[in-house]
TORKOL-4160 file (C-alpha; in steps of 0.2 Angstrom, whole numbers, padded with zeros to 4 digits, m for minus):
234
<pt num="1" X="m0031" Y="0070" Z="m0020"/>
<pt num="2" X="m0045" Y="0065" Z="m0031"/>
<pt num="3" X="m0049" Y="0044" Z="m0028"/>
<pt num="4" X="m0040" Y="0037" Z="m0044"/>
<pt num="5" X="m0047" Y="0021" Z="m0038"/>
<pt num="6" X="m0060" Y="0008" Z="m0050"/>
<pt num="7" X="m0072" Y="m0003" Z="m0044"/>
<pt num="8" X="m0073" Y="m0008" Z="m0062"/>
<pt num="9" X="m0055" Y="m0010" Z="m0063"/>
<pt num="10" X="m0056" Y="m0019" Z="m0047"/>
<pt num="11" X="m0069" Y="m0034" Z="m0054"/>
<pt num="12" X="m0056" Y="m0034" Z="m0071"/>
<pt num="13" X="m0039" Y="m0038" Z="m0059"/>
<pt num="14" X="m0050" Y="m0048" Z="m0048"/>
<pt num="15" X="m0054" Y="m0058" Z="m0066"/>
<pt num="16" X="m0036" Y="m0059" Z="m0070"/>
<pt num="17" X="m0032" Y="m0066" Z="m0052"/>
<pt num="18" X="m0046" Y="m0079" Z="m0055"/>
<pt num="19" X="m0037" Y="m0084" Z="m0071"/>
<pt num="20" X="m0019" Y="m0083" Z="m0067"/>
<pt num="21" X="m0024" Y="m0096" Z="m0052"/>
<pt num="22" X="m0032" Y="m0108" Z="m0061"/>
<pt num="23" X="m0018" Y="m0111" Z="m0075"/>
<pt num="24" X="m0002" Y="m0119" Z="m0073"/>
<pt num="25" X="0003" Y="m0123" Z="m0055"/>
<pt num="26" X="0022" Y="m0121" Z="m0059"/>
<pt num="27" X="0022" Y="m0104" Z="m0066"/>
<pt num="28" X="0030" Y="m0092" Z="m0053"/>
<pt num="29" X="0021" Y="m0076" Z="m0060"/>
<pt num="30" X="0003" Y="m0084" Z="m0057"/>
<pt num="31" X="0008" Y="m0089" Z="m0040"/>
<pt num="32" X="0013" Y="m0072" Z="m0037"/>
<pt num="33" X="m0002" Y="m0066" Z="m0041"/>
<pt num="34" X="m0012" Y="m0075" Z="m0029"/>
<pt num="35" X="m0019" Y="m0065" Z="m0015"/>
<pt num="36" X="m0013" Y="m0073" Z="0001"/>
<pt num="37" X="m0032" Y="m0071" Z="0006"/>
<pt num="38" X="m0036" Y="m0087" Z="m0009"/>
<pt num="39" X="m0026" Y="m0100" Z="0001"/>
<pt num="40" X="m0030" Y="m0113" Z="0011"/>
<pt num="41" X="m0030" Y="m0111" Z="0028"/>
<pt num="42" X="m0030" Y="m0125" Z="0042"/>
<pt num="43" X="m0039" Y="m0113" Z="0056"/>
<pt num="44" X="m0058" Y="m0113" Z="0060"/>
<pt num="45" X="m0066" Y="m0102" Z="0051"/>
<pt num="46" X="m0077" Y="m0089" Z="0059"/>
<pt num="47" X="m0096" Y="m0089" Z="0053"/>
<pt num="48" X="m0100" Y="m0080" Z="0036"/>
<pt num="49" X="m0109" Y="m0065" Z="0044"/>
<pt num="50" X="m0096" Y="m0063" Z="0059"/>
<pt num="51" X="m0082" Y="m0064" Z="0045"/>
<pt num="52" X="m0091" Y="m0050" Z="0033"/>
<pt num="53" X="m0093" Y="m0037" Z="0051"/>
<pt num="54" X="m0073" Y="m0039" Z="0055"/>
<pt num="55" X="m0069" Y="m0037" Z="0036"/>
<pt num="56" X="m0079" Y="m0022" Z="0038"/>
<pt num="57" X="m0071" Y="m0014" Z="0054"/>
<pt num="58" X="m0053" Y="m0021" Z="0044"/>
<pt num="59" X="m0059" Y="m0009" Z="0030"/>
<pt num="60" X="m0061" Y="0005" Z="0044"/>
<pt num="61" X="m0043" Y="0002" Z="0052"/>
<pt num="62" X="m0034" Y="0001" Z="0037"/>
<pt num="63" X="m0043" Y="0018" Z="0029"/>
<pt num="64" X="m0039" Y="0026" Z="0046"/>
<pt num="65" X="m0021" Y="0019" Z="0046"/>
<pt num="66" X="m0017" Y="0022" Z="0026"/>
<pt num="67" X="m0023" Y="0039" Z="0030"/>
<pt num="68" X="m0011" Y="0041" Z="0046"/>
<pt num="69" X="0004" Y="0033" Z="0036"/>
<pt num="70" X="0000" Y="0048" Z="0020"/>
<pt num="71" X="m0001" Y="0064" Z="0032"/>
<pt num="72" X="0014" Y="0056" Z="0044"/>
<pt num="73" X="0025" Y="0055" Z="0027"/>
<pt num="74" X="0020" Y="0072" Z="0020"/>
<pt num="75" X="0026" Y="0078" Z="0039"/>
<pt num="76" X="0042" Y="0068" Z="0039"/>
<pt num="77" X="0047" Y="0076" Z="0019"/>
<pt num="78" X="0046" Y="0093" Z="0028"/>
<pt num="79" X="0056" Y="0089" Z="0042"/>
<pt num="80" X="0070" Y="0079" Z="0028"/>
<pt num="81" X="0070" Y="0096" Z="0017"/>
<pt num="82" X="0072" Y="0107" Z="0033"/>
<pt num="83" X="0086" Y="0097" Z="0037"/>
<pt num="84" X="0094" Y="0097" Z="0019"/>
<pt num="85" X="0091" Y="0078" Z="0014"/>
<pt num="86" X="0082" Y="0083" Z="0000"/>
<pt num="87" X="0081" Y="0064" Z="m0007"/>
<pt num="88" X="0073" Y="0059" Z="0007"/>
<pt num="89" X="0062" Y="0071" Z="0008"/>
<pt num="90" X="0055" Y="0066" Z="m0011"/>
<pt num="91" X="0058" Y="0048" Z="m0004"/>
<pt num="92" X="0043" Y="0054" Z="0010"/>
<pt num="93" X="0033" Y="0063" Z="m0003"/>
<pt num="94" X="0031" Y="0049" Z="m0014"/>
<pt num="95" X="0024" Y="0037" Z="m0002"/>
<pt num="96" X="0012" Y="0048" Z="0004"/>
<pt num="97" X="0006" Y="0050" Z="m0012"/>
<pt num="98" X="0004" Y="0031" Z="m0014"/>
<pt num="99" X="m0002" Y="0030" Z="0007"/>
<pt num="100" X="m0017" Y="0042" Z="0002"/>
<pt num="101" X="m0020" Y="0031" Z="m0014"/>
<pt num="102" X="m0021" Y="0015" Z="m0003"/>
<pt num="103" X="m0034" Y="0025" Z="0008"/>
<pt num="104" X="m0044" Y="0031" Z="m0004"/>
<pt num="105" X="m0046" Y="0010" Z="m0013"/>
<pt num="106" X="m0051" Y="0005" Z="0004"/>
<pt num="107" X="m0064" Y="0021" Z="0007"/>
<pt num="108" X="m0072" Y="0015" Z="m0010"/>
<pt num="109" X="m0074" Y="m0002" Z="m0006"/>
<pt num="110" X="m0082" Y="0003" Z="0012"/>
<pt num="111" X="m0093" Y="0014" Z="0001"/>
<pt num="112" X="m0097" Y="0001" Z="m0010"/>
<pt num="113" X="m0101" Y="m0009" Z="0004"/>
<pt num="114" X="m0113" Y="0004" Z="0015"/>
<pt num="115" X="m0098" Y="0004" Z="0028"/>
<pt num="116" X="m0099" Y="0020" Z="0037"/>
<pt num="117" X="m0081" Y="0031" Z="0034"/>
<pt num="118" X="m0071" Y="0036" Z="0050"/>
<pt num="119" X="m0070" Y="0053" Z="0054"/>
<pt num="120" X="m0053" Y="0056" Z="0064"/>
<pt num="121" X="m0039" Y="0065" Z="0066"/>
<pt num="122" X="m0020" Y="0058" Z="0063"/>
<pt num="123" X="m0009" Y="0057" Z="0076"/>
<pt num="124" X="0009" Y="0056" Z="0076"/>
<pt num="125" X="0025" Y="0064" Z="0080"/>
<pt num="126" X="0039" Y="0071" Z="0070"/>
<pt num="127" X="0055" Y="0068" Z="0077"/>
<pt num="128" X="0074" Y="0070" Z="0067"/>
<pt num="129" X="0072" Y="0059" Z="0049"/>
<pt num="130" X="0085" Y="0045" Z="0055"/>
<pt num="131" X="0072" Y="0043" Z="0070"/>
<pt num="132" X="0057" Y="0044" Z="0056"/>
<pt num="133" X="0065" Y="0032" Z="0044"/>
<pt num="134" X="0065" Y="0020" Z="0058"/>
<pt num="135" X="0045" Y="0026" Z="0061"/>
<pt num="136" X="0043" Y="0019" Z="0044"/>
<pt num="137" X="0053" Y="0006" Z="0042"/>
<pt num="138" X="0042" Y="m0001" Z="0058"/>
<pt num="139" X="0023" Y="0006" Z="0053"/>
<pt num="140" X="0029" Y="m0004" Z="0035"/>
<pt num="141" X="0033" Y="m0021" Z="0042"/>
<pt num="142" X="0017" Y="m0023" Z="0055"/>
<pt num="143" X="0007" Y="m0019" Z="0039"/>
<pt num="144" X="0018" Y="m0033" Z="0030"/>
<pt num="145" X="0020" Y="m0046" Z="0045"/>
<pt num="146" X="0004" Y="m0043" Z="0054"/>
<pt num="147" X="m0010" Y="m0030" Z="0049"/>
<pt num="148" X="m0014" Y="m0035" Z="0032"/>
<pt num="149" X="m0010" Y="m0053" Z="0033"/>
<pt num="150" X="m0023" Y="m0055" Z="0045"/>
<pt num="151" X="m0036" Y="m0043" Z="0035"/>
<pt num="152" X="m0034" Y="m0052" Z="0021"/>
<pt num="153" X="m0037" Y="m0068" Z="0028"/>
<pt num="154" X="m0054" Y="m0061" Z="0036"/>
<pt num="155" X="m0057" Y="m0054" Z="0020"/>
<pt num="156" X="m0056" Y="m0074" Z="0011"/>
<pt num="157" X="m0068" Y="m0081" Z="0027"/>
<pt num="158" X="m0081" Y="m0068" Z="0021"/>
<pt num="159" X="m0077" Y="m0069" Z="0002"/>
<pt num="160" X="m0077" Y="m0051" Z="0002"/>
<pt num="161" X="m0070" Y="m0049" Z="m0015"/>
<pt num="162" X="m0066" Y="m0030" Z="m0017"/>
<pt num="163" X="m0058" Y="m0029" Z="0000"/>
<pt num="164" X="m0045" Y="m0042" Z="m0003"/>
<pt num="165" X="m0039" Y="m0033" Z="m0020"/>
<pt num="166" X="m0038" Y="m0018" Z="m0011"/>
<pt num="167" X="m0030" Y="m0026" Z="0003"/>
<pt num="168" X="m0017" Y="m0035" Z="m0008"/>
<pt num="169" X="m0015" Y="m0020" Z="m0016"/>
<pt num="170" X="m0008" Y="m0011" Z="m0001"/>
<pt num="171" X="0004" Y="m0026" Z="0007"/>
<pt num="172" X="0012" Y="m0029" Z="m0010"/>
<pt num="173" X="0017" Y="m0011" Z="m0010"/>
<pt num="174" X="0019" Y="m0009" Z="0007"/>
<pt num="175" X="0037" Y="m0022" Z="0004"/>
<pt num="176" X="0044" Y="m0009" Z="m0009"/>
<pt num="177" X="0041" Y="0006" Z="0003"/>
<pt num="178" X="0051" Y="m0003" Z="0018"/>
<pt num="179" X="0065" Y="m0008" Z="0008"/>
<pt num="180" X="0065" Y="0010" Z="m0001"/>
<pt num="181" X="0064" Y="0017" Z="0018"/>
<pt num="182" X="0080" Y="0004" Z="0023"/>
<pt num="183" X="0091" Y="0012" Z="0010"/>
<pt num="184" X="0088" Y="0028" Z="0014"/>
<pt num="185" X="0092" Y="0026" Z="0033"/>
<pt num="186" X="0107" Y="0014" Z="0026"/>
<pt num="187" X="0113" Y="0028" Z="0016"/>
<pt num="188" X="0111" Y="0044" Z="0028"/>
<pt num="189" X="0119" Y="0032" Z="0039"/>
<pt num="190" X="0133" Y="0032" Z="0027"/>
<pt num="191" X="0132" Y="0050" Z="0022"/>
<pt num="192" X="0128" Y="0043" Z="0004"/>
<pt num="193" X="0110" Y="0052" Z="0004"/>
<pt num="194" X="0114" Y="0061" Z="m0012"/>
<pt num="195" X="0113" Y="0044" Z="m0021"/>
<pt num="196" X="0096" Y="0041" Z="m0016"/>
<pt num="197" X="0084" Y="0040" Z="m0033"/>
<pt num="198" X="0078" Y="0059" Z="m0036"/>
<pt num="199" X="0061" Y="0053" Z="m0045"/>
<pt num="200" X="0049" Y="0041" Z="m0040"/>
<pt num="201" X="0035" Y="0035" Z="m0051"/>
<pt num="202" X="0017" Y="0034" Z="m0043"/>
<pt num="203" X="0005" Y="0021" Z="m0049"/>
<pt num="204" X="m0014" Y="0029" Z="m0046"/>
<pt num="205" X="m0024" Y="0012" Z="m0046"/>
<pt num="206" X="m0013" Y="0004" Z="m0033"/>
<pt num="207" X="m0002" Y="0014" Z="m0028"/>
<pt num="208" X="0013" Y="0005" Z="m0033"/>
<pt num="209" X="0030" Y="0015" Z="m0032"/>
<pt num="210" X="0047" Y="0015" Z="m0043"/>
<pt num="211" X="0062" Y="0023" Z="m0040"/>
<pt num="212" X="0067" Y="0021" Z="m0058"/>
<pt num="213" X="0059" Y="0022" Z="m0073"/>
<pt num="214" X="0043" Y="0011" Z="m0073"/>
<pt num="215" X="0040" Y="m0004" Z="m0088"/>
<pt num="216" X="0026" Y="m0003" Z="m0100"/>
<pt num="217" X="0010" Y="m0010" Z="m0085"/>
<pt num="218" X="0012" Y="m0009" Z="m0067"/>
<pt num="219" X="0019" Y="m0025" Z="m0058"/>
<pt num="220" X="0004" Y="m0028" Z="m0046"/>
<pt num="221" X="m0012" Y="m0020" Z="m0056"/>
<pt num="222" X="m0007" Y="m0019" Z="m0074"/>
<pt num="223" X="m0010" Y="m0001" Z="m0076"/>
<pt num="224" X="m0005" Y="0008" Z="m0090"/>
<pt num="225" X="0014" Y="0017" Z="m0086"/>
<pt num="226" X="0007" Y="0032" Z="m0097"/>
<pt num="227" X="m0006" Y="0036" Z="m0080"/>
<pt num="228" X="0008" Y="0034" Z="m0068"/>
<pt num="229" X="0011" Y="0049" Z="m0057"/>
<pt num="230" X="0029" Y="0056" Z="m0057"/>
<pt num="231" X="0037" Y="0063" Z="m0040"/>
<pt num="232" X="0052" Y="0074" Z="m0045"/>
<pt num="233" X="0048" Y="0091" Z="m0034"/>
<pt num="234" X="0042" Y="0095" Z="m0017"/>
């Protein structure tokens, strides 16, 4: 898939981040923008140019495990289709889509930054889809609870700008895919798959994913709905 992904676009949010944090302390969209990376933290900090090389291996592991995450998906739709659960199967498709977008930002960041880009080969196993829901359900909440939280706040010690966008860009949409991926094994378990959502909408600057019509400008990177990438078909 051609990288969608702005450096440009990346210094605009970054701007709007800046601004939104500096206004009024009570309003609940500004702290929501926030990157968890801009808070304070109470822990030594490492030195600037030991924080800059792990934000750069962070880049790394993230690229290799968006990449991981977007051909494990496109697997497990297969397998949902094979096994006629058709809305799971678009359900899979659909964050692939937005996994490979979330590979592709950090690949241009570690571009931008003369980071050298892994070469490997994704590993994983396709088992039945309640077994790869749960798969998902799991790889979503270490991204959430653990991987990027940690990233981004390596990302703050080295003030590594473009990385923490990228990286707030993939936790924040990392949340909707686990609780997409926890209705969908809710309702296979309840033989309700067929009142899953049929079409998801892909953002292409963040990979931000609806299951429902999408408003006017994405939630997390303001991107026009008009660019959004629709997922109706395998």
């Amino acid at each position: 898939m051609k990288n969608l992904f702005s450096l440009s676009a990346l210094a605009i949010i970054l701007s709007i981040l800046t601004a939104c944090n500096t206004g009024n302390g009570n309003n609940s969209k500004n702290a929501k923008l926030q990157t968890p990376a801009a808070k304070v933290s109470d822990e030594k900090q490492m030195a600037p140019e030991e924080a800059k090389e792990k934000t750069m291996s962070d880049l790394q592991e993230a690229f290799k495990g968006e990449t991981t995450a977007s051909a494990k998906y496109a697997a497990y739709s297969k397998k949902a289709e094979e096994e006629g659960l058709h809305n799971i199967a678009l359900l899979f498709k659909a964050v692939s889509t937005a996994e490979k977008m979330h590979a592709n930002n950090h690949k241009s960041v570690m571009t931008e930054y003369g980071v050298a880009i892994p070469e490997f080969t994704p590993e994983f196993t396709v088992k039945s889809t309640a077994e790869n829901l749960q798969d998902a359900i799991d790889g979503e909440s270490y991204e959430i609870d653990t991987m990027y939280p940690e990233f981004l706040k390596d990302a703050g010690n080295s003030k590594s700008q473009l990385a923490q966008i990228s990286f707030n860009y993939a936790v924040e949409v990392e949340k909707k895919h686990k609780v997409m991926y926890t209705n969908a094994l809710a309702a296979l378990n309840n033989n309700s798959v067929q009142e899953l959502p049929k079409a998801y909408y892909i953002c292409p600057t963040c990979g931000n994913t609806y299951d429902q019509t999408p408003p006017e400008r994405c939630g997390i990177s303001m991107t026009s709905s008009e660019r959004f990438i629709k997922i109706n078909s395998l």
